[in-house]
C-alpha positions as CSV (number, residue, x, y, z in Angstrom):
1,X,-60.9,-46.0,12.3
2,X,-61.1,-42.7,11.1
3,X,-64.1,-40.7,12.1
4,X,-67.0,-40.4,9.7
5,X,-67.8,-36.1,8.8
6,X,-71.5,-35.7,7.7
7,X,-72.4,-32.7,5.3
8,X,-76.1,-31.0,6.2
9,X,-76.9,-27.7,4.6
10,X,-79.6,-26.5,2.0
11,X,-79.0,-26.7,-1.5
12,X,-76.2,-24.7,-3.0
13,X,-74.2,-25.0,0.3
14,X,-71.2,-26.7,-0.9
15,X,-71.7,-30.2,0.1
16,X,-70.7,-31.6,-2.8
17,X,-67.7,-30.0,-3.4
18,X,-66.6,-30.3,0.2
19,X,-67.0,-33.6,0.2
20,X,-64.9,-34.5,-2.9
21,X,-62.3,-32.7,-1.7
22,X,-61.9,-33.9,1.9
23,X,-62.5,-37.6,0.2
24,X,-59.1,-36.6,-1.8
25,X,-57.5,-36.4,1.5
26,X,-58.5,-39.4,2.8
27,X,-61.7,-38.1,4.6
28,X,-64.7,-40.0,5.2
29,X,-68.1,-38.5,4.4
30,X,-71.3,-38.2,4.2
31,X,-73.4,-35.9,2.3
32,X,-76.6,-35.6,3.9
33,X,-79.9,-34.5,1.8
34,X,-81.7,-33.4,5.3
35,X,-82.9,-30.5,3.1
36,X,-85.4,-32.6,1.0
37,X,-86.9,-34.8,3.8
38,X,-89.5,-34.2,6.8
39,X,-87.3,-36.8,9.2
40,X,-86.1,-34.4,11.5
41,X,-83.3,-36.7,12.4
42,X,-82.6,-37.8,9.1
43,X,-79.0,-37.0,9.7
44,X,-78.3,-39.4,12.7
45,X,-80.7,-42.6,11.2
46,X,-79.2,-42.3,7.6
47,X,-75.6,-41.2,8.1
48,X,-74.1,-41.8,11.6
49,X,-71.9,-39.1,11.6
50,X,-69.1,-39.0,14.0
51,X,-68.7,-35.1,13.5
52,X,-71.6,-33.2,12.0
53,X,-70.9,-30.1,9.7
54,X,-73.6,-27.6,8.8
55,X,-73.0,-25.7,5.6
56,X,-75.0,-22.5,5.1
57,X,-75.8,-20.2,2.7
58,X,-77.5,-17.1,1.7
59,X,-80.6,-17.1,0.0
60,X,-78.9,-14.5,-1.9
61,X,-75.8,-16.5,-2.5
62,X,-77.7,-19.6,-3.8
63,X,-79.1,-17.4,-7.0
64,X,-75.5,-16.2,-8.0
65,X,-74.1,-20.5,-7.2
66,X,-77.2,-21.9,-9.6
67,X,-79.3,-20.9,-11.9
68,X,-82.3,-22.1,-10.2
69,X,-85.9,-21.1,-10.0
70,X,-87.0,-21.1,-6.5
71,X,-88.1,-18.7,-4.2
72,X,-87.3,-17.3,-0.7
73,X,-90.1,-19.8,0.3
74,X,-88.8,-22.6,-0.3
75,X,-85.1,-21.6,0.9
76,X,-86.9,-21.4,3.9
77,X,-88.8,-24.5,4.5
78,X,-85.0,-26.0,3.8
79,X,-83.6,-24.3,6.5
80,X,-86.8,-25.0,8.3
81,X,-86.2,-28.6,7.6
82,X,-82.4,-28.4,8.9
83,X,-83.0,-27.0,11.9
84,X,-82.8,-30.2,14.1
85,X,-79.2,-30.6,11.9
86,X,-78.1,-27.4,12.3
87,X,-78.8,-27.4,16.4
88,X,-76.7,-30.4,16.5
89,X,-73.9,-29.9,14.9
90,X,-70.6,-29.8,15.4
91,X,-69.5,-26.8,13.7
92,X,-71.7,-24.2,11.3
93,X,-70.0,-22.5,8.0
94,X,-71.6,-19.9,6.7
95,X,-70.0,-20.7,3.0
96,X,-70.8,-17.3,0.9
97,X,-67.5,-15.9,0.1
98,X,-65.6,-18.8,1.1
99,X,-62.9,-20.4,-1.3
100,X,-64.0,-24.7,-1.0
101,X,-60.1,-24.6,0.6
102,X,-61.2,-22.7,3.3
103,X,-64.2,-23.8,3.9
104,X,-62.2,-27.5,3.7
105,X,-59.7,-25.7,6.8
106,X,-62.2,-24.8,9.0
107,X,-63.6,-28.5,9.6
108,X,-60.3,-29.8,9.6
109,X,-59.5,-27.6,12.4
110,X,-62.3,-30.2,14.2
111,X,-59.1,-33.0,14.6
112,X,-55.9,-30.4,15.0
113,X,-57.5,-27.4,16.7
């Protein structure tokens, strides 16, 4: 059975994206919302991840991905909320700049280093 990849990062990350396009290549995933709950280990009850990818971003970088109004605050208590996720994890992206392809590459380099 092919292993199971879990997505964890605040919003604007690229979890989303990341996972519909490794699920177009066969992938199996699981896009974790760690970033809205106070379960520290809401990652390992809800998902079960065989690999776990965090995907960052810049404060900075989530104004220019969505028009949203929030505030360095509350970015933040996100990452604040993440932090058990983040220590975990298999592999950490930081995704500003990166094309979805190569963010895509870089956790695909888990199974054929």
């Amino acid at each position: 059975m092919d292993p199971v990849i879990g997505l964890v990062g605040p919003c604007t990350s690229g979890k989303s994206t990341i996972r519909t396009l490794l699920e177009s290549e066969g992938y199996q995933t699981r896009h974790i919302a760690q970033e809205h709950s106070f379960v520290q280990d809401m990652w390992q009850v809800v998902a079960h991840p065989d690999l776990l990818v965090f995907l960052d971003v810049s404060y900075e970088e989530t104004l220019r991905r969505r028009d949203q109004d929030w505030t360095l605050a509350e970015y933040e208590v996100q990452q604040r909320r993440l932090a058990h996720a983040r220590q975990h994890a298999d592999l950490v992206i930081m995704t500003d700049g990166l094309a979805p392809g190569e963010i895509a590459e870089k956790i695909l380099r888990l199974f054929n280093p």
